[in-house]
C-alpha positions, 0 to 999 in steps of 0.5 A: 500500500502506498500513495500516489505522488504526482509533481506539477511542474512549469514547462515554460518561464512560469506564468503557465496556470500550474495553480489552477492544475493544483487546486483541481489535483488537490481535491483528491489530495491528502497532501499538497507540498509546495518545494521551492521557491518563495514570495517571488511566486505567484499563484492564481486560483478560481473556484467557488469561494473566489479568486485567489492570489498565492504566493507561498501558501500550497494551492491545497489551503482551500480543502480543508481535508488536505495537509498542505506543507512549505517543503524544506526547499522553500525559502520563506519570507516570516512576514510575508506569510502571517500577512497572508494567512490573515488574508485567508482567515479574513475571506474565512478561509483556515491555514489549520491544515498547514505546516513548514518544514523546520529546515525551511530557511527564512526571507527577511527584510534584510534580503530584501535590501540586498536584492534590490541593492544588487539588482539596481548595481547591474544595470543593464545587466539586471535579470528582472527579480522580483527583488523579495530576497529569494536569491540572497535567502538561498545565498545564505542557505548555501554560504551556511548562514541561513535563519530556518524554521526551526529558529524561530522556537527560541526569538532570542537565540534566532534574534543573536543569529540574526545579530551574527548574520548582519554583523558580516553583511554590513561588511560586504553591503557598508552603503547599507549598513546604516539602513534601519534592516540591518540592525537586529532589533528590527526584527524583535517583534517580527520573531515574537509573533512569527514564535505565536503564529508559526512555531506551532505550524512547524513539524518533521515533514519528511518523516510524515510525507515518508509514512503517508506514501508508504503507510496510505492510499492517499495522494501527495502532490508536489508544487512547484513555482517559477517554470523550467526555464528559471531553474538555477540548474536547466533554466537560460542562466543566469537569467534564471530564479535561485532554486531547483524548478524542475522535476527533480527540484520539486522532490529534493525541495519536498524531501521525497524520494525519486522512488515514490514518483508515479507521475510528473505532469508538465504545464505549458501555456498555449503561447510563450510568455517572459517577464524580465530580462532574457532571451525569448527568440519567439517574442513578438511586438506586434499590435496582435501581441499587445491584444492578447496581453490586454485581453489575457491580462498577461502581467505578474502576479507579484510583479504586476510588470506586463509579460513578453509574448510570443509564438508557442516555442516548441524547441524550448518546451522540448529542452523542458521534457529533456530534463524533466520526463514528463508523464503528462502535459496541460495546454493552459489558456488556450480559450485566450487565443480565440478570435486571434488570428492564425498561430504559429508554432516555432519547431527549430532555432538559426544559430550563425546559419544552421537550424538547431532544435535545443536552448543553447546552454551559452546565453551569448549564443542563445541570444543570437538564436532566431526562431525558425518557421515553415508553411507547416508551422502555421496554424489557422486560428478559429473564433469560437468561444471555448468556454463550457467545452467539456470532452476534447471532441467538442473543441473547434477542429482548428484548435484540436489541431493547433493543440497536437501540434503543441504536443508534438513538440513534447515528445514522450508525454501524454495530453492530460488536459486543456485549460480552457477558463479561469475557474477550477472546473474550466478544463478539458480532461482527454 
């Protein structure tokens, strides 16, 4: 007897609906997992009791039934989170059913600083971050220095931590060592009150996730945040997040072992989109692509900046199943692209004159990478509206096909399931 373990990836560079797919998984989950990743994330959730934006919270809040856990790959900003379990407690919504892994390390406002300084000093070199502190919180974790979970059981001893942390910081960052973050007593009321809201929350999660797959019939689902682009390890670095996006990261972040796995679901958007910096050779900037931003509302859940957008990138979304293995796949927003015109769909890159079909690992020659198209690239677009649609048959012929094509490009997956519309139950099952 053992539980299913399903992990939910982004194919792309975030953006892609990945909360939409967990909250519909979470109704038969008895535990979601969220694995990296910070606030730097933004999750968009529609279902009866409203619409929802999560940035740390594991989709699975919203049944009550389900256990919902900030894995110890997860960086999370103390803050951040009593802020937004109050925005839950306020639309009666309960975080009873959460828990942290006590070697979650911990956001503090002190990172946050560092992160804009430093973004802000590479000008235009800067790769767009949110600046919430998630790459200086996961630079701590690697230098040693790190503040987790478990700390915040005793504020005095986490705040002398604290005091040790910033003592050497000040040394690197002596423009800011002035500003009133970097100063320990800062985060005296901040560590009382993470002690009362979220000590109590903080439990032993890799043992229980061990005995739940291997002592229930339950499912576990794994979250994931950002996309496989970003991944520090098989994103376009540097023009990447600071944690491990794939696969791979998500069970390492949940504490699970690869053996459990019996499913790894990919998201993909039914067109490219990018915020920040970084190549994107399908990227377009005509006046169709700004219609879809508006139309879409293609800007940031946390950033609120508007998304680059482009043709379905095909040679991308294959470098995405290399590293991955996926299982299966969901095309998301796909009712976005009705009454869009024709689509295209990018199978091949030019680099110096030859066509290739993978993300060149050298940014340089990425950046000189030209998406490729030819007469069987192109898909008539349609102008039905896709909303109601329950049964793969009933979608439009021109956009049954614009969908295989997009499946071709992902070889070795299965199509799980076509998102057609913002709420839970807007998805075409195949």
């Amino acid at each position: 007897m053992s539980a299913e373990v399903i992990a939910v990836a982004g194919g792309q560079w975030g953006d892609e609906g990945k909360g939409k797919v967990v909250d519909q998984l979470a109704q038969g989950a008895t535990v979601v997992v969220r694995a990296q990743g910070g606030d730097n994330a933004g999750h968009t959730v529609v279902n009866g009791k409203g619409m929802f934006a999560l940035n740390l919270i594991p989709a699975g809040i919203f049944n009550p039934k389900t256990i919902n856990i900030l894995g110890q790959g997860t960086v999370v900003n103390a803050a951040g989170l009593i802020r937004e379990m109050a925005a839950l407690h306020e639309r009666g919504i309960s975080t009873s059913n959460l828990r942290i892994s006590p070697k979650a390390h911990l956001v503090f406002e002190y990172h946050q600083l560092e992160d804009g300084h430093e973004e802000n000093s590479k000008g235009a070199q800067a790769i767009g971050t949110t600046k919430r502190g998630i790459g200086p919180a996961y630079a701590d974790k690697a230098n040693r220095v790190g503040i987790r979970a478990e700390d915040l059981a005793d504020p005095e001893e986490c705040l002398g931590k604290i005091a040790r942390v910033l003592k050497n910081k000040r040394g690197y960052h002596p423009d800011l060592a002035n500003s009133p973050q970097f100063d320990p007593g800062y985060y005296e009321n901040l560590l009382g009150e993470a002690q009362h809201v979220l000590t109590p929350l903080v439990m032993e999660t890799s043992e229980f996730l061990y005995r739940h797959i291997t002592g229930s019939n339950g499912r576990v689902l794994i979250e994931g945040a950002q996309g496989t682009l970003l991944s520090v390890d098989d994103g376009t670095y540097p023009m990447v997040t600071s944690s491990n996006t794939t696969i791979n990261g998500l069970l390492a972040g949940a504490g699970i072992g690869a053996r459990w796995l019996t499913q790894a679901i990919g998201v993909f958007k039914a067109y490219q989109t990018r915020v920040g910096g970084g190549p994107m050779p399908t990227e377009r900037f005509d006046e169709g692509a700004d219609r879809l931003r508006k139309s879409a509302h293609e800007f940031g859940v946390v950033s609120g900046r508007p998304r680059r957008l482009g043709w379905f990138d095909g040679v991308a979304a294959g470098q995405s199943q290399y590293v991955n293995g996926f299982t299966d796949i969901v095309i998301t927003r796909l009712d976005n692209l009705s009454c869009m015109g024709d689509l295209m769909v990018c199978n091949s890159y030019i680099l110096d004159g030859k066509e290739i079909h993978h993300i060149p690992s050298n940014l340089r020659d990425f950046e000189r990478c030209q998406a490729a198209y030819g007469n069987e690239d192109c898909y008539p677009g349609w102008n039905e509206d896709l909303a109601g649609i329950t049964d793969l048959n009933d979608l439009p012929e021109k956009a049954r096909k614009y969908v295989l094509g997009i499946v071709a490009t992902i070889p070795d997956a299965r199509l799980m399931a076509i998102g057609n519309g913002q709420r839970r139950e807007d998805l075409v099952f195949a």
